[in-house]
C-alpha positions in Angstrom: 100.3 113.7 108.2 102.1 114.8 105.2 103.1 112.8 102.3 106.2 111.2 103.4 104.8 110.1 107.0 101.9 108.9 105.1 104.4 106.6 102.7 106.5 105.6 105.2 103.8 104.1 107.9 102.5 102.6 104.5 105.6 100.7 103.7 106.3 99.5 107.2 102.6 98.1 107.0 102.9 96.4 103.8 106.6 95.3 104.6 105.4 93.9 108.0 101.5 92.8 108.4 102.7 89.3 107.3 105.6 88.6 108.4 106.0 87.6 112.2 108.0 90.6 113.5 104.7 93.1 114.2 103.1 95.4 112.3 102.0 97.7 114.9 104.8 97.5 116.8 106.6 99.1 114.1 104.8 101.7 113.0 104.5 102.9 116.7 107.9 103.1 116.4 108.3 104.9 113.9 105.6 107.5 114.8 107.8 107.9 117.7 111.2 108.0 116.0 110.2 110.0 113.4 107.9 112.9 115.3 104.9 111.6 114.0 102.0 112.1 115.8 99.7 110.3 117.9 96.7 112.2 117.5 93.4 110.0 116.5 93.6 110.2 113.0 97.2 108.6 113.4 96.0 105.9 115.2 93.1 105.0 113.1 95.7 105.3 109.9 97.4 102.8 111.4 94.3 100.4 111.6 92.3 101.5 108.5 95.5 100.9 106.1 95.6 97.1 106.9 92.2 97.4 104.4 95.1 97.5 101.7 97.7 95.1 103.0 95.0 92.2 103.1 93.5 92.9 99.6 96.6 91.5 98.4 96.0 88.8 100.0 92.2 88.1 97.7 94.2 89.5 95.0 97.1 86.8 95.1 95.1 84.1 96.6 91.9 84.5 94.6 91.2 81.6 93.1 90.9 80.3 97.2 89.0 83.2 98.5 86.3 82.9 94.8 85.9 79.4 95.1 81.8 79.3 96.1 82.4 75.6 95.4 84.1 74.9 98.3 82.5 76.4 101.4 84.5 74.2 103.6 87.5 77.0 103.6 85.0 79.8 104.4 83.4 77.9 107.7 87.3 77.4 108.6 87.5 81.2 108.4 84.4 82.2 110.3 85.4 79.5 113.5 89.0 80.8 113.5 87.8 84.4 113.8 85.2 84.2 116.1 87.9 84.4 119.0 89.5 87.4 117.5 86.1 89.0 117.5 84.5 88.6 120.9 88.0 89.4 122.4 89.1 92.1 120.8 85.6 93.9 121.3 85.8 92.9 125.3 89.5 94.3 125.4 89.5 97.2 122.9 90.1 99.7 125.2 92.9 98.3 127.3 94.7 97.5 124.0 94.5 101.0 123.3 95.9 102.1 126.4 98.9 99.5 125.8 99.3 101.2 122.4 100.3 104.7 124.1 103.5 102.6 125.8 105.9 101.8 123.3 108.4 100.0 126.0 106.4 96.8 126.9 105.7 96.3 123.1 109.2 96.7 122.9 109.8 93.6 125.5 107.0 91.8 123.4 109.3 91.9 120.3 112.3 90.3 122.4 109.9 87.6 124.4 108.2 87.0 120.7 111.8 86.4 119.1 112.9 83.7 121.5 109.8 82.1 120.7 110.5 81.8 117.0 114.1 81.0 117.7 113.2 77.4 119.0 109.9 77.2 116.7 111.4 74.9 114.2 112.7 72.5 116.4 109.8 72.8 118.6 107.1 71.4 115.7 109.0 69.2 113.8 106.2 66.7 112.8 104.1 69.1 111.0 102.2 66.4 108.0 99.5 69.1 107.5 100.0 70.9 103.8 96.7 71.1 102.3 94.3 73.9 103.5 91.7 71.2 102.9 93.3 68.7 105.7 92.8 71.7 108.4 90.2 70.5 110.5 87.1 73.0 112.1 88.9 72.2 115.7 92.5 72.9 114.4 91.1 76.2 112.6 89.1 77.2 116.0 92.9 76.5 118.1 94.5 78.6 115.5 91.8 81.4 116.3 92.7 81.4 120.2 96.0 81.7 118.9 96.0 84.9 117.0 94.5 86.3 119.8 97.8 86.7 121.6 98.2 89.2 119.1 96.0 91.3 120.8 98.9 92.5 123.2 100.9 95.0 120.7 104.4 93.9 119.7 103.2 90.1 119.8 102.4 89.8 116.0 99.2 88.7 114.8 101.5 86.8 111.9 103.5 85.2 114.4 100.9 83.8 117.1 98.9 82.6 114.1 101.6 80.7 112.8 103.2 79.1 115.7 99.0 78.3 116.5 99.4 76.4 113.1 102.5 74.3 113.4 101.5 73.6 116.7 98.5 71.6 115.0 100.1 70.2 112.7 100.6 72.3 109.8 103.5 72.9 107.5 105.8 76.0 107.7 104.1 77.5 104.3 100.7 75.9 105.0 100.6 77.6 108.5 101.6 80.9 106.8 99.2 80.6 104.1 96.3 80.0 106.7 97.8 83.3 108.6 97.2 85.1 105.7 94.1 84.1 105.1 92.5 84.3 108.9 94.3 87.9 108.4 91.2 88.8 105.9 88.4 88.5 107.9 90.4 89.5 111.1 91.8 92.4 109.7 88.5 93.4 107.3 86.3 93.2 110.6 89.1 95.8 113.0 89.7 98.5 109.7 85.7 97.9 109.6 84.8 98.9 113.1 87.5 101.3 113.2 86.5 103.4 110.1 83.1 103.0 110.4 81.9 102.1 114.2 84.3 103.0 116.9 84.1 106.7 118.4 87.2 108.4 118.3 87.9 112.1 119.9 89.1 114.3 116.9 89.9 117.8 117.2 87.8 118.3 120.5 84.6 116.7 119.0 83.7 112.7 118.5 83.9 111.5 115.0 83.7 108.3 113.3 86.8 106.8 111.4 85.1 108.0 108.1 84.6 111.2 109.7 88.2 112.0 110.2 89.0 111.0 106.9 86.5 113.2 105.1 87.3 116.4 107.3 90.3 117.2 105.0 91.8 116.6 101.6 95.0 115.8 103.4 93.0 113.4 105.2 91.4 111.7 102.2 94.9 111.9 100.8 96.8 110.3 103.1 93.8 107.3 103.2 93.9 106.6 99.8 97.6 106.6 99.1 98.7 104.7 102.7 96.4 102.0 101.3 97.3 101.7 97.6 101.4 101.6 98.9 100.4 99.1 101.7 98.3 96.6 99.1 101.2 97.2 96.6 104.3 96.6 99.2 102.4 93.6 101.2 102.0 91.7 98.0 105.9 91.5 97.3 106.0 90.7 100.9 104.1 87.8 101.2 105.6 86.3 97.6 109.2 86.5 99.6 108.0 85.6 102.6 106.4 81.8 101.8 110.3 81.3 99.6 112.4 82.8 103.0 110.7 80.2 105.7 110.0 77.1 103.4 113.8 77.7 102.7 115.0 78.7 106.1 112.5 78.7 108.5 111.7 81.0 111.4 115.1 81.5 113.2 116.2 84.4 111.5 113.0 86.4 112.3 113.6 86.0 116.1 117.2 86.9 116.0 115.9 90.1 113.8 112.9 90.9 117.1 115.3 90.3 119.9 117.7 92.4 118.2 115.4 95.1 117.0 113.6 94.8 120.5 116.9 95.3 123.4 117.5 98.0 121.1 114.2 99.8 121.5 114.3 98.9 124.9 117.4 100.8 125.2 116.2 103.6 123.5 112.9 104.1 125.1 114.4 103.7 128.6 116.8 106.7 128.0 113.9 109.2 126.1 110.8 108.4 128.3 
């Protein structure tokens, strides 16, 4: 990867981790729009940068995440990612296999629009606006939830947020808890990615680590992709929670059924 892939799958990351559109779906995207490859340190770029997108959110939201007097919000945490966890491990490698086929996450980005077009109407009695009014139940739902996510192009953003609303919560408070639910859910894939999961690099097996200390490009690429992505996230979550209190979800399904006829159209004529 050279410098300018490495900045631009960086800036997609940050740009789209949080907001309900799909992160993966559009750096897959852009690998394939812009030649870049798909070789295993790619794919594990993709993953591992997410490490920098959700520090922003401990770095914004740290008086939440360093309150040690109120383990009530961390025991929320744990329940909601348990799902996300047990899944994700029993499905890891058919998710991968989904990655390699960017037209059904390109029909994921239309089906997940029209959701969010009727959203708002849908969950109109939302009283919930306190993080400490969530219940252990509703933060459990809200975990089963995200793991729609687990199909590429759904949004782990999106499912986690129409999963809040649908209990009750807020349009900003059911972002907020997204973000949140995306540390440990996010911490725990970059984690098994980089350090755990075997990937086949350059004809041998490697770890995630591996990969990234084989080369200085490597190292590089890590160290920058994260700093953009914790840098770029941050401005994207402060304009994010001001958009949807403001104007709600509508104009993010319009933007994925838009974005994803157009990739359908596209990928049906270069497959």
């Amino acid at each position: 990867m050279d410098l300018f892939q490495t900045l631009l799958l960086a800036i997609i990351e940050g740009l789209t981790e949080f907001l309900p559109i799909s992160s993966t779906a559009h750096m897959i995207f852009a690998s394939s729009i812009f030649g870049i490859g798909d070789d295993e340190f790619v794919k594990m770029f993709q993953v591992s940068i997410q490490f920098g997108a959700i520090l922003s959110v401990v770095a914004l939201y740290w008086r939440k995440f360093f309150n040690f007097k109120s383990p009530k919000f961390y025991i929320k945490l744990i329940l909601a990612v348990i799902p996300a966890l047990i899944l994700g491990k029993l499905f890891d490698d058919k998710i991968e296999a989904i990655l390699e086929k960017p037209l059904p996450i390109a029909i994921m980005l239309v089906v997940g629009g029209i959701v969010l077009l009727f959203i708002d109407r849908l969950f109109k009695k939302t009283p919930i606006a306190k993080e400490e009014d969530i219940s252990n139940k509703s933060a459990i739902v809200i975990g089963f939830w995200q793991c729609l996510a687990m199909m590429p192009g759904t949004s782990r953003s999106a499912a986690s947020i129409i999963g809040g609303m649908q209990q009750g919560l807020t349009r900003k408070m059911a972002a907020e808890f997204s973000f949140f639910l995306a540390v440990p859910t996010m911490m725990a894939v970059t984690c098994y990615s980089v350090f755990l999961k075997d990937w086949n690099y350059e004809g041998k097996e490697q770890k995630g680590y591996e990969m990234i200390l084989s080369s200085s490009e490597n190292i590089t690429s890590f160290a920058i992709g994260n700093i953009v992505a914790f840098i770029v996230a941050a401005l994207a979550i402060k304009f994010f929670i001001g958009f949807i209190e403001k104007y709600g979800f509508r104009i993010w399904g319009w933007y994925r059924v838009v974005v994803g006829i157009l990739l359908i159209i596209f990928f049906s004529f270069n497959s």
